[in-house]
KOLBASE-116026 format. One line per 3 residues: number of its first residue (from 1); their letters; for each residue x, y, z of C-alpha. Coordinates in nm, 2 decimals. Layout:
NUM> a> X,Y,Z; ...
! end
This chain:
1> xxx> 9.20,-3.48,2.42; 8.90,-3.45,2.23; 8.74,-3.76,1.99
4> xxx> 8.56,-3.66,1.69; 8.41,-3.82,1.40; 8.54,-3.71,1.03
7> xxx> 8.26,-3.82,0.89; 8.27,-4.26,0.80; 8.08,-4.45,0.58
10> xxx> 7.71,-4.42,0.58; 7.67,-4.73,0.43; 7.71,-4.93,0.76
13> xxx> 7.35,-5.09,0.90; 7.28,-4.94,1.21; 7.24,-5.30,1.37
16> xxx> 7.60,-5.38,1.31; 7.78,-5.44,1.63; 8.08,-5.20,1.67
19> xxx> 8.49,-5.23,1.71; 8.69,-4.95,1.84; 9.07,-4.92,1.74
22> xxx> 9.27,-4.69,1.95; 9.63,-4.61,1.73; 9.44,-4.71,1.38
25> xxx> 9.80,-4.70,1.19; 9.92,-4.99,0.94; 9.78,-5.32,1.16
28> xxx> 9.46,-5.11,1.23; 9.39,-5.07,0.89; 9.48,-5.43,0.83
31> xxx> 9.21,-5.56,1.08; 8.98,-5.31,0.90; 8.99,-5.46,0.58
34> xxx> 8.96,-5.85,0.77; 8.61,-5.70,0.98; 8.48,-5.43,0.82
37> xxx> 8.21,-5.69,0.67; 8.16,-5.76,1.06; 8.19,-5.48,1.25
40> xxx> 8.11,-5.08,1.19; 8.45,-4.98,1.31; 8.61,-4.68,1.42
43> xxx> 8.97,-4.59,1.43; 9.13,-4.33,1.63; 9.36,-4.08,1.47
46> xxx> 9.59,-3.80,1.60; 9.60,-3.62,1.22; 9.38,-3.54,0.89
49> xxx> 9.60,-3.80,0.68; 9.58,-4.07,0.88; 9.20,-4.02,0.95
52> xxx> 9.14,-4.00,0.54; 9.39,-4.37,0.54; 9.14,-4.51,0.78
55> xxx> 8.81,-4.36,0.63; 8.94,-4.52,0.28; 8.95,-4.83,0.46
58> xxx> 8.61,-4.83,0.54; 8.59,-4.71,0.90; 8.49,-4.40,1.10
61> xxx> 8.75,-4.21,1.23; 8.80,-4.03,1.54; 9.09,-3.76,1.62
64> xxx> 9.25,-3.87,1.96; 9.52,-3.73,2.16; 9.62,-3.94,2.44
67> xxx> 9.90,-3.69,2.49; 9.71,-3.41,2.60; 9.53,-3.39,2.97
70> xxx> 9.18,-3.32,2.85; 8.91,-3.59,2.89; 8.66,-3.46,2.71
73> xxx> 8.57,-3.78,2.48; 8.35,-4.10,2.57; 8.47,-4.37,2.37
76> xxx> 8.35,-4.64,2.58; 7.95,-4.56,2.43; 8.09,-4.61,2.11
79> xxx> 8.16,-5.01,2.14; 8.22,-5.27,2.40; 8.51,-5.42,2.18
82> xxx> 8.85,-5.25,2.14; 9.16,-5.30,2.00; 9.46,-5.09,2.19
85> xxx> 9.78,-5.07,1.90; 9.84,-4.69,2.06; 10.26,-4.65,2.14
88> xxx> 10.33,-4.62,2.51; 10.40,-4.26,2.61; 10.73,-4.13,2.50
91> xxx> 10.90,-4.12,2.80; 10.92,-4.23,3.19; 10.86,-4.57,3.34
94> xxx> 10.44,-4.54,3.38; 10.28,-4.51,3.11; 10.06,-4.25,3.10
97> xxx> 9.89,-4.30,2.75; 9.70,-4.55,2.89; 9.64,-4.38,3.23
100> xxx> 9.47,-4.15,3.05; 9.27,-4.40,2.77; 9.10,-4.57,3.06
103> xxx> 8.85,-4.34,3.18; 8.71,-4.30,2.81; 8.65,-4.63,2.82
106> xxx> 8.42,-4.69,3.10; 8.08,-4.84,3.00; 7.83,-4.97,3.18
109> xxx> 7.93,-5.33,3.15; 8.28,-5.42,3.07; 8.36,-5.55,2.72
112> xxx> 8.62,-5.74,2.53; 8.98,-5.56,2.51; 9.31,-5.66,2.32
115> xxx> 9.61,-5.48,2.46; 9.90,-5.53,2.22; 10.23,-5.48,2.39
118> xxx> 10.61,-5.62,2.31; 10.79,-5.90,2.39; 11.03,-5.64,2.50
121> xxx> 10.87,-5.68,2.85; 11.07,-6.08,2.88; 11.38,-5.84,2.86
124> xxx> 11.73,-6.04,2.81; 11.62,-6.39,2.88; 12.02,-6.46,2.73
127> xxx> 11.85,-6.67,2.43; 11.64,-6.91,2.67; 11.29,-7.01,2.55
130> xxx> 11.05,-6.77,2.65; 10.66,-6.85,2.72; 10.37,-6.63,2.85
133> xxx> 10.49,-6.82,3.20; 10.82,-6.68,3.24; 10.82,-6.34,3.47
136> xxx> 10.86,-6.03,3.26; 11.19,-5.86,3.34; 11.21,-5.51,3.14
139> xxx> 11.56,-5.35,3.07; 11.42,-5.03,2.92; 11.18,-4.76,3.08
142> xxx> 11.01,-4.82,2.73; 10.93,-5.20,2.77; 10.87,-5.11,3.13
145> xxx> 10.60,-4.86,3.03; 10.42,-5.14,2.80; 10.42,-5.32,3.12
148> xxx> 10.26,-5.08,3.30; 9.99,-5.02,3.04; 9.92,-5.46,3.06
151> xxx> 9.92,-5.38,3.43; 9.64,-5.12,3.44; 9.44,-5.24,3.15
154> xxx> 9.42,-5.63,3.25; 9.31,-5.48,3.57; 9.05,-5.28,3.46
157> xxx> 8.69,-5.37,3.46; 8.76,-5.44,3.07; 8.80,-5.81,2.98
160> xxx> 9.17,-5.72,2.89; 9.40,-6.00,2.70; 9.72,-5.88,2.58
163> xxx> 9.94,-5.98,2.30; 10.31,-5.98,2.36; 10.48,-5.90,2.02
166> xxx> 10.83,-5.87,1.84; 10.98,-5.74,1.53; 10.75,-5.64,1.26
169> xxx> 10.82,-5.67,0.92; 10.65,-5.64,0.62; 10.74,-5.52,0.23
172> xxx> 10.73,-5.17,0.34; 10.86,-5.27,0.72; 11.19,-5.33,0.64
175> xxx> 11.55,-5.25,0.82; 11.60,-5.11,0.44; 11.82,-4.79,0.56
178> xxx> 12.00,-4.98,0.78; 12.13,-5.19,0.51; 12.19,-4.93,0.30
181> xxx> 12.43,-4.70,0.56; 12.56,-5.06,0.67; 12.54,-5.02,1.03
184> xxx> 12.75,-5.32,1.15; 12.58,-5.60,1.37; 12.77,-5.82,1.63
187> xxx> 13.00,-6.07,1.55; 12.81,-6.42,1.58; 12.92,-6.55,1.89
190> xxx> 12.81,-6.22,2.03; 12.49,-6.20,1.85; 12.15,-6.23,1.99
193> xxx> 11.88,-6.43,1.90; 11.55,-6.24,1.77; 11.17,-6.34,1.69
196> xxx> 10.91,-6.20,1.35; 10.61,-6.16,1.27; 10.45,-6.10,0.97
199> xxx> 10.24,-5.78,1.01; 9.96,-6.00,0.84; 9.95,-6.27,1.06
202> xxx> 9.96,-6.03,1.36; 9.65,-5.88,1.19; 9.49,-6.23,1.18
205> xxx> 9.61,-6.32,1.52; 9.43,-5.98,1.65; 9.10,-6.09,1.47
208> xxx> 9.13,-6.48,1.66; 9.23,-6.30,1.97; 8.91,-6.09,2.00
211> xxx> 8.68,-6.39,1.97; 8.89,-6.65,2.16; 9.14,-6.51,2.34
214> xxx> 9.07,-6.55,2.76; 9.01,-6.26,2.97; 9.34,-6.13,3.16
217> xxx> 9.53,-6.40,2.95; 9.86,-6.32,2.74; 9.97,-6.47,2.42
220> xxx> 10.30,-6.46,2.27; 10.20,-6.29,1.91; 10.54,-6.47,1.70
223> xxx> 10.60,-6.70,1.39; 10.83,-7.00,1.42; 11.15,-6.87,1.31
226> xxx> 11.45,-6.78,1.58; 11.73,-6.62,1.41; 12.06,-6.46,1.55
229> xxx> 11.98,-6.05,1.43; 12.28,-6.07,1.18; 12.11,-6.35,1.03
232> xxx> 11.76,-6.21,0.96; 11.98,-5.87,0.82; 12.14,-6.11,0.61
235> xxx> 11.82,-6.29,0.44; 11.62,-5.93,0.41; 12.02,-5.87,0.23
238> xxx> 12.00,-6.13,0.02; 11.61,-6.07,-0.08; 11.66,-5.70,-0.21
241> xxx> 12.00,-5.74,-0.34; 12.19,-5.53,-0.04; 12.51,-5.59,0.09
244> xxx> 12.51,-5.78,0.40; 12.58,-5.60,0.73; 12.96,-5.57,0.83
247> xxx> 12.98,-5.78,1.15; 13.19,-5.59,1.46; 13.33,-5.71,1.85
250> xxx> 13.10,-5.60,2.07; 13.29,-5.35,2.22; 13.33,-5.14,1.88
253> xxx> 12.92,-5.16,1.88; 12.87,-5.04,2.19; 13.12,-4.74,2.15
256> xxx> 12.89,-4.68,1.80; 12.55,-4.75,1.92; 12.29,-4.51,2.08
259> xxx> 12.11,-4.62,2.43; 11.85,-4.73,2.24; 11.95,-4.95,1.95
262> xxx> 12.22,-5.10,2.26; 11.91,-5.21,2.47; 11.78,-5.37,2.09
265> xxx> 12.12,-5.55,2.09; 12.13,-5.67,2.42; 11.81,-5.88,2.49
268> xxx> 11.83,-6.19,2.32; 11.52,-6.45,2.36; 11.32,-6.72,2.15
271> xxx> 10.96,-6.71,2.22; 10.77,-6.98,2.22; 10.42,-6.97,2.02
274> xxx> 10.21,-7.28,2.15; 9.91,-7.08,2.32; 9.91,-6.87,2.05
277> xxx> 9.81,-7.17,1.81; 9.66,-7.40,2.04; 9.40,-7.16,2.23
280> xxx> 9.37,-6.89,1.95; 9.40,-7.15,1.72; 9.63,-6.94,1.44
283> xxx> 9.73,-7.05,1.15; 10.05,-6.85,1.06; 10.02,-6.74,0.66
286> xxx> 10.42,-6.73,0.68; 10.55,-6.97,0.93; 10.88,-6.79,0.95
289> xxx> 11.07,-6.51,0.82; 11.22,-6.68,0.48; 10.84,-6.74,0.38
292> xxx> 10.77,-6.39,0.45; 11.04,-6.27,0.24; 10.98,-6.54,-0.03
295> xxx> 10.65,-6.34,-0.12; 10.79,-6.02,-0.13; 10.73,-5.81,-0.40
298> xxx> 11.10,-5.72,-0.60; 11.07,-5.35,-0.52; 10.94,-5.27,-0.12
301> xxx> 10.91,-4.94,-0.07; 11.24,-4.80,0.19; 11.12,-4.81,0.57
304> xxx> 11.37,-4.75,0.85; 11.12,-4.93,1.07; 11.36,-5.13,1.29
307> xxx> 11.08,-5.37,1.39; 11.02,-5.36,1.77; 10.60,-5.24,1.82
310> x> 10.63,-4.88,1.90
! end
């Protein structure tokens, strides 16, 4: 796995202090453009496009693959602050993506880390309130890799916090095809309760997190809506002018559903936010998902991005 520059900026002062994003994708390029004033930042890529994305943006960046066994890069002399976004590994129950990330980041003195995993790792908490307290219970080898990577990385010589996150939505992170093939969702009494975030307030919550957040310490990342899932489907419906999903008996779902999307259906929590806002003192720009839709723009470009961090 080798690192490499693609040429950055060469405006940045050499006295700048530095940020390093592993998995710069769409909330790596969103903290860019909140620190690039700040920090000289570089984002790790695994392709050409997505390195010229980032070097628009205004940071360096730096091919990565944390899929292949080489460990040929240093990226821990590049800064003693990092940002993790990078997916778990594809497959398993360890996860070996960030097996392999650690020894790049080694310095001499540990630094500040964010870690930012899913609120996937609470698993079916059957619509209880959920806090960073309760004990994570995964249901899928894909939240239980994400708990493996907090594992490892909060015991690390890094000053690791992680943020815990749920569905993701944005104008272009929208369950658009899903509307559109109208892929039923349970009945109500069968539903299950879900929790948003605005991609931008994750962004900002990132930016609080790496100056406040506590070492070790996790933070439910999550705005202050709990909807049942057919009721969010319904309001990003309503926004765009879609047909709202057919609801089904849970039994016709689970004879239609793949493994995956089954797992989605089945955990059902509401997270509670209070750290989040009282020790990384964030103030959500949309306190809940009908603010975030109210400020979308009439024409979001189709994503089938179903909203889970992966």
């Amino acid at each position: 796995m080798s690192a490499r520059s693609t040429k950055g900026p060469s405006r940045r002062r050499l006295g700048q202090p530095r940020l390093l994003i592993v998995g710069c994708g769409d909330i790596g390029l969103r903290i860019v453009a909140q620190l690039r004033d700040r920090f000289r930042i570089f984002g790790t890529v695994t392709n050409e496009a997505s390195a010229a994305a980032v070097r628009r943006a205004g940071a360096v960046p730096l091919l990565l693959d944390l899929d292949q066994g080489e460990r040929e890069a240093r990226l821990g002399a590049l800064a003693r602050t990092v940002i993790v976004l990078v997916p778990t590994s594809p497959r398993g129950r360890r996860d070996a993506r960030a097996r392999r990330l650690l020894p790049l980041l080694h310095p001499v003195t540990a630094g500040r880390l964010l870690y930012i995993s899913t609120s996937g790792v609470y698993g079916d908490q059957r619509g209880a309130w959920t806090d960073e307290t309760t004990a994570p219970a995964p249901a899928s080898d894909r939240a239980q890799r994400r708990l493996d990577a907090e594992s490892r990385l909060r015991a690390s010589r890094w000053h690791a916090a992680v943020l815990r996150v749920p569905g993701i939505y944005a104008p272009d992170r929208l369950p658009v095809e899903r509307l559109r093939q109208a892929i039923p969702v349970a009945l109500p009494e069968q539903d299950v309760i879900t929790n948003h975030i605005h991609a931008d307030d994750l962004a900002q919550a990132c930016v609080a997190a790496l100056f406040r957040a506590a070492p070790a310490r996790v933070y439910n990342i999550v705005d202050d809506s709990q909807l049942l899932l057919g009721e969010y489907l319904d309001r990003v419906a309503d926004r765009l002018g879609l047909a709202r999903p057919p609801r089904e008996p849970w039994d016709q779902l689970r004879l239609a559903a793949g493994a995956q999307r089954m797992s989605f259906l089945s955990e059902s929590r509401r997270l509670r936010n209070a750290r989040m806002k009282r020790e990384l003192r964030v103030r959500l720009r949309y306190a809940n998902v009908d603010a975030g839709l109210a400020a979308l723009a009439p024409q979001p470009r189709p994503d089938p991005v179903r909203g889970e961090p992966e």
